[in-house]
C-alpha positions in Angstrom: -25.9 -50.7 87.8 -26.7 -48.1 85.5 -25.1 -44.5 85.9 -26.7 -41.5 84.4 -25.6 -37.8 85.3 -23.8 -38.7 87.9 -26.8 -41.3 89.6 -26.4 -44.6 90.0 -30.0 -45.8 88.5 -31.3 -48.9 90.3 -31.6 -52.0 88.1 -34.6 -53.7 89.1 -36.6 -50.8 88.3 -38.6 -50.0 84.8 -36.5 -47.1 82.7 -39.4 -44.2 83.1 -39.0 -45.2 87.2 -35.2 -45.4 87.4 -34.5 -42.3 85.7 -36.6 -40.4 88.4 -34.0 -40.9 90.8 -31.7 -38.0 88.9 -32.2 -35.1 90.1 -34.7 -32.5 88.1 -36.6 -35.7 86.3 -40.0 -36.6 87.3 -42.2 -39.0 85.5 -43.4 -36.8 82.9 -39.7 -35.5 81.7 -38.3 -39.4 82.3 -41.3 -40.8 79.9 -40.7 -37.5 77.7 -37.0 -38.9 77.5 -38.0 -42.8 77.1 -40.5 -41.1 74.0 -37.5 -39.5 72.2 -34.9 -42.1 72.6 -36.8 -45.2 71.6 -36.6 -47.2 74.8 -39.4 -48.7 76.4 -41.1 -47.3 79.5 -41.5 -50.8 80.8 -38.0 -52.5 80.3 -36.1 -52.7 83.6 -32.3 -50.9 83.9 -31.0 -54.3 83.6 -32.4 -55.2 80.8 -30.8 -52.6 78.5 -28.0 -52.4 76.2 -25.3 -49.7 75.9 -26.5 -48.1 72.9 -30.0 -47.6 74.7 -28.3 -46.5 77.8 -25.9 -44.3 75.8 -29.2 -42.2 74.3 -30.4 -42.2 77.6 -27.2 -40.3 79.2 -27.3 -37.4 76.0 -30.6 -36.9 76.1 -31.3 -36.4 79.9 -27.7 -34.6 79.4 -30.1 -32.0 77.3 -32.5 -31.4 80.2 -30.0 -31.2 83.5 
């Protein structure tokens, strides 16, 4: 399982879904994020490596 901001992000959820669980991200600031770190909308938590989940973390670290 994925953590981000302090939220455990599901795995078998797509990345612009998962990252809604945090607190402050809806869908359009979660695909907003996916758009400016490179990761597709449509991979699931699982499927992502740590440089992909490592963008993730600094760029919703921008926004919360």
């Amino acid at each position: 399982m994925a953590r981000i901001a302090g939220v455990n992000i599901p795995n078998h959820q797509h990345t612009v879904i998962g990252l809604t669980a945090i607190y402050g991200v809806g869908r359009p600031r979660a695909q907003k994020i996916c758009a400016t770190t490179g990761v597709a909308t449509n991979k699931k938590v699982k499927d992502l490596d740590d440089s992909e989940l490592e963008k993730l973390r600094e760029a919703v670290g921008t926004f919360v």
